[in-house]
C-alpha positions in Angstrom: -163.5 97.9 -5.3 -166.2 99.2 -7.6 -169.4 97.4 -7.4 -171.2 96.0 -10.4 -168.4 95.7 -12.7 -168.0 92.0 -13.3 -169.6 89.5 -15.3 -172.6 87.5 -13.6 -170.6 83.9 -12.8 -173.6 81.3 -13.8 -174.1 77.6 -14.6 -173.8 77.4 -18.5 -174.3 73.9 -20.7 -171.6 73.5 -22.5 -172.1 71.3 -26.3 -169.2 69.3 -27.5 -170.4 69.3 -31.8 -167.6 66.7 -32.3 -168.4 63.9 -29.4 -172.0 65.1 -28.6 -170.9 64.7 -24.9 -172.9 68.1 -22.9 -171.9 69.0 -19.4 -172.9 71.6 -16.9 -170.5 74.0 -15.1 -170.2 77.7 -14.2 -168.6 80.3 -16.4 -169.2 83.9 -17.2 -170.0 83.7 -20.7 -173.4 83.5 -21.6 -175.8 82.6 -24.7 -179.4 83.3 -25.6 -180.0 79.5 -26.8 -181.1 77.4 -23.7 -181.7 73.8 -22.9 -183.5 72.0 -20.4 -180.9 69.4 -18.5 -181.1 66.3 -16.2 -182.2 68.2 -13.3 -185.6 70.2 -14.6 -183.8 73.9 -14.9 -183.4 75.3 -18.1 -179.4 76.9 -18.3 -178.0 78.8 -21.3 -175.7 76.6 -23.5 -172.7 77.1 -25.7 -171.9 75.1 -28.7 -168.0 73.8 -28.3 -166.4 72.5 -31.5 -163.9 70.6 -29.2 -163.3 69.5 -25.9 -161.8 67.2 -23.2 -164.0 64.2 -24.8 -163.0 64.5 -28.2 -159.6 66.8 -28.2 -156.4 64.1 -29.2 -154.7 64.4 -26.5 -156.7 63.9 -23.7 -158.8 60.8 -25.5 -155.6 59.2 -26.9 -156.0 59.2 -30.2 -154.0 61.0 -32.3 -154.2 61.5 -36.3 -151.8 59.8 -38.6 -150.3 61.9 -40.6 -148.4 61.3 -43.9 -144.7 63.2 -43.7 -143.0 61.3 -45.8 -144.9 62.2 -48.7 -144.7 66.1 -47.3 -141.1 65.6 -47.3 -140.7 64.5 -50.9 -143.3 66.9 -52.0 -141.1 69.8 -50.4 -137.6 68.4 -51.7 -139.8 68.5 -55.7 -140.8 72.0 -55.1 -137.6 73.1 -54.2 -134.6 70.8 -55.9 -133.4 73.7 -57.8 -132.9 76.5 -54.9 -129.9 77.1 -52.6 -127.8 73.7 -52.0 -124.0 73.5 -52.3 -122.1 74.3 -55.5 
């Protein structure tokens, strides 16, 4: 195998935005922002909009959403099209 061809495998922050939960793992991406954690080192972190603490499905929570008035509004835009004659 070729030697120096793959990405550097490092400890990375990553930032949930929506829950504010942080957590520290290893990953090959990498980011010039940086942020001192729990333990005194400073590690590169990356800014997640969504994660396993705020994504639906893992937290339970799931958004309500309102099909009965998409179904009328669909059946108003289209009364006049196609259908039996």
């Amino acid at each position: 195998m070729k030697s120096d061809i793959h990405p550097k495998y490092e400890a990375v922050v990553f930032n949930d935005l929506a829950s504010g939960t942080q957590f520290l793992t290893k990953s090959t991406v990498s980011s010039s922002k940086t942020i001192e954690w729990e333990d005194g080192n400073t590690y590169p972190v990356i800014d997640v909009e969504i994660s396993s603490e705020s994504h639906p499905f893992y937290t339970g929570k799931q958004r309500i959403m309102d099909s009965a008035g998409r179904v009328e509004r669909f059946n108003a835009r289209f009364k006049g099209f196609g259908g039996k004659k």
